[in-house]
N, C-alpha and C positions, 0 to 999 in steps of 0.2 A: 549749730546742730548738724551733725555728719549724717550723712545715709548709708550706714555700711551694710546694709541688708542684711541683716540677721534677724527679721522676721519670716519663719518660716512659712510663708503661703502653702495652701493647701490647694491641690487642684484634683478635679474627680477626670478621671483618664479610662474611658470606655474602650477593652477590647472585645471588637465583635464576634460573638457565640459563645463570650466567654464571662463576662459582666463588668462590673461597673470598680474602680479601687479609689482610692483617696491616698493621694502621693503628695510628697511637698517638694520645695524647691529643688535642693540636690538632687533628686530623683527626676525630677522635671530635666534638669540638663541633664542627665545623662541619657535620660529619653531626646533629647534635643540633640544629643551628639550622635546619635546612631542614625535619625533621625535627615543629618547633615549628611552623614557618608553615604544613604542612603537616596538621598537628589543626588549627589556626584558620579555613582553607580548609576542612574536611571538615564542622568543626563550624557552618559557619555555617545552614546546614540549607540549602542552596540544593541543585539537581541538576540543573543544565541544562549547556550545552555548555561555556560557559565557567568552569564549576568542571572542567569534564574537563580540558580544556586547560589551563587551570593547573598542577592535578592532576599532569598527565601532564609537565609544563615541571620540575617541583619534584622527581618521581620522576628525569627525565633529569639533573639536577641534583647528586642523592644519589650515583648511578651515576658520573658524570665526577670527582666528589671522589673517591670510594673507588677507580675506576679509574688516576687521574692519580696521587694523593698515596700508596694504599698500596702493599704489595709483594704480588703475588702467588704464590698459595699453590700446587704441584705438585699436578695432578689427584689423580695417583695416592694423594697423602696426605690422609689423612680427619684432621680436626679439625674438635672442634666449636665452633660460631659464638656467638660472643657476642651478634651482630644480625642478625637477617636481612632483608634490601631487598628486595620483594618483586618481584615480572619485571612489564615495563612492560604484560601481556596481564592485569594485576588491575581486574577491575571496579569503579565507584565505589562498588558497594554493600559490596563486600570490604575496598575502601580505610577505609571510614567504621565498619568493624567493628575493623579494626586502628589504626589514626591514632587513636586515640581516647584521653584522660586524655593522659599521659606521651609516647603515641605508640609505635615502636618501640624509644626508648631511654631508658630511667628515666635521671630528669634528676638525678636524685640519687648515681646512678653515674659520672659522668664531668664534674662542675663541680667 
């Protein structure tokens, strides 16, 4: 029996002040990969404007994937988030606490 993974997992992916969506795998790694370039941007050790800008390109990024590709979740229902995106008002010093190893989504969960 092969495990080619073609079962679609579903994962609820929380952007902050924005709500809650229900994405599944391909959508997962594509969040996973923006995700990636965005620890490699934080870890470069730089902090001037155009790592913000970046920064900030790669967060609006994560937001139109998860907005565009998943479904969204009714306010009123609470589920908890597998990932959460953090809201585009995160400092880079905040950013550079979280983006960091793995990032927000262990790479190991969803390849």
């Amino acid at each position: 029996m092969s495990n080619n993974n073609n079962n679609k997992e579903r994962k609820i992916v929380r952007i902050l002040g924005y709500g809650q969506y229900v994405v599944d795998d391909n959508v997962m790694h594509e969040i996973n990969t923006v995700d990636n370039k965005i620890v490699k941007l934080l870890e470069s050790g730089e902090n001037d404007d155009s790592v913000r800008a970046e920064f900030e390109r790669h967060l609006k990024v994560l937001n139109i994937i998860v907005e565009e590709k998943g479904n969204a979740i009714e306010s009123k229902e609470i589920v908890q988030s597998d990932v959460v995106i953090p809201g585009q008002d995160i400092t880079l010093e905040e950013a550079k606490k979280l983006f960091k190893g793995e990032g927000i989504i262990k790479d190991s969960d969803y390849l």
